[in-house]
N, C-alpha and C positions, 0 to 999 in steps of 0.2 A: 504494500500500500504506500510504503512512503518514496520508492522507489518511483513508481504512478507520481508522485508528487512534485517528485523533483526532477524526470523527464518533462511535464508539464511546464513546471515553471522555466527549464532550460530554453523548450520551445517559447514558449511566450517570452523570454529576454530573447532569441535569435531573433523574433518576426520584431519586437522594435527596436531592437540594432540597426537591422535591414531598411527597416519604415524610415531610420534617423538617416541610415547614408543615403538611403534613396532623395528624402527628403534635400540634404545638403547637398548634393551632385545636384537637383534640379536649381539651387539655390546656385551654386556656381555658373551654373548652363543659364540660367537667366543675365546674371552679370556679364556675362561674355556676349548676349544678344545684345541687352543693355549697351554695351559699348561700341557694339557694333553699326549699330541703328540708330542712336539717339539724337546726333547731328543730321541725320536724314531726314528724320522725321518733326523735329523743329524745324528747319526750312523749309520744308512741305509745308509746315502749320502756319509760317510765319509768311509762305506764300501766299497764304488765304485770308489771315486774318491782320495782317500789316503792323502789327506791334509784337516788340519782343517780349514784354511782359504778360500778355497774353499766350503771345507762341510758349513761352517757357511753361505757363501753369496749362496749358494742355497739353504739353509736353509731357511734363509729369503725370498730370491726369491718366493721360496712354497708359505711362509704362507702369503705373497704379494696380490699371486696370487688367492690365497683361499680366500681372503676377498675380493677382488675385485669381484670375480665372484659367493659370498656365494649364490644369488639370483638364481643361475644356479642348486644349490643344493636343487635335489625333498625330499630325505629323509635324516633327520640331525642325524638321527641312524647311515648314512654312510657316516658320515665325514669322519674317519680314512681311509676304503679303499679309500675312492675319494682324500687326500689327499695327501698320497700313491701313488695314479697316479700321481696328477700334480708331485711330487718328485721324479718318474720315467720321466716323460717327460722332469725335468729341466735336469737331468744327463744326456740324452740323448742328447738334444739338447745340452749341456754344451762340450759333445764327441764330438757330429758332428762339432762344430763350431771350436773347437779348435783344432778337427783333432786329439787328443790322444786319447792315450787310457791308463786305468787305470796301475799304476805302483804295481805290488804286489809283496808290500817287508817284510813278516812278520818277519823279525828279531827283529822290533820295537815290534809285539804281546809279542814275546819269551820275551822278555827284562819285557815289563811291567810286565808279569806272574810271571816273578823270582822276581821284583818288590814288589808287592804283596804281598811276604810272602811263595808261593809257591814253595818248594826246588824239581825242576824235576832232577830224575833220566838219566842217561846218554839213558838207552834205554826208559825212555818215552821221551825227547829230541830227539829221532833219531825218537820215531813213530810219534812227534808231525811236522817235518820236513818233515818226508814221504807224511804224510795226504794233508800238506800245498803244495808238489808237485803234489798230486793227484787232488785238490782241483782246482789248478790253469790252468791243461788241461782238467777239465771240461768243457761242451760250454756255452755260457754265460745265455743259458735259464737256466741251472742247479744251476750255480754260483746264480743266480736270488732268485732260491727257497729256498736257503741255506742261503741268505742275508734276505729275509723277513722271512722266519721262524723264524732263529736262531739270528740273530743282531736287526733287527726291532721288535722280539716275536709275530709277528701277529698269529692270530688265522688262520685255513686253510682256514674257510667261508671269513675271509675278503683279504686272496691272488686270491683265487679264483676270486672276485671280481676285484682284481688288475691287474689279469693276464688275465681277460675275460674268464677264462677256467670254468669249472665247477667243484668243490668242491673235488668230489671225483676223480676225474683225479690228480690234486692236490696230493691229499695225495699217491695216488700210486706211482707215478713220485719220490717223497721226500721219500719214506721209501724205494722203490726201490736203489734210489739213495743213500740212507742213508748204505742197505746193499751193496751196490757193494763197497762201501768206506771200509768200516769196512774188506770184503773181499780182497782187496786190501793193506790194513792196514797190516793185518794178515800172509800176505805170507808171 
């Protein structure tokens, strides 16, 4: 009987050993996503909603929200789109709640660019002006694709994921969009 008892309790101290390493490795494997994503996904957020103190507390919010619910995560290959979303859903919800809508004022872009190092010509200044008024009567699915391509760098497989769409619908939509811009540019 007491034998019974203390196989018992051996098994019960291995399975929360287990639970604890298990537990900790997910803990390290979040930090490692964490570091890996967290600069992406503030400029993503800070593409949308145009302040850094905003983009930061939804920054956070995300990766909050990603570690609370990492056990909801079937494959950890797709951290980044699934992050992605929840970082779509904070902007959204962050719009609907506060009833704005994003302000886009790229004089701050132009500024930092000259900033930089980079001496723009008077007519690339007027074509980088034009784009920025083409850009912004885009609808906002378009703005969308333009924000995770080109600010977030996601790959097309994991927008695709982000958008629910499928992959190659993705890339036609973007490159389409990509030449009506360029043609527009150009007139």
């Amino acid at each position: 009987m007491d034998e019974t008892n203390i196989l018992a309790k051996k098994t019960y101290m291995s399975k929360i050993n287990e639970s604890k390493e298990a537990s900790q490795a997910e803990e390290v494997n979040f930090t490692e996503h964490y570091r890996k994503n967290a600069n992406q996904v503030f400029y993503y957020l800070y593409s949308r909603v145009r302040n850094v103190a905003d983009a930061e507390d939804l920054t956070s919010q995300t990766f909050v929200t990603a570690l609370e619910n990492l056990s909801q995560l079937r494959d950890p290959l797709k951290f980044k789109p699934w992050v992605f979303t929840i970082a779509r859903n904070k902007v959204n919800d962050f719009f609907r709640k506060s009833q704005r809508h994003p302000i886009v004022d790229y004089g701050e872009e132009l500024e930092q660019v000259k900033e930089v190092g980079r001496v723009l010509s008077p007519a690339d200044e007027d074509r980088l002006s034009t784009l920025e008024s083409f850009i912004t009567r885009l609808n906002p699915l378009e703005q969308e694709y333009l924000r995770l391509r080109i600010v977030a760098d996601l790959p097309f497989a994991e927008i695709a994921s982000i958008l629910s769409e499928p992959e190659t619908r993705i890339k036609k939509k973007y490159y389409r969009l990509l030449e009506r811009l360029q043609a527009q540019v150009e007139k």
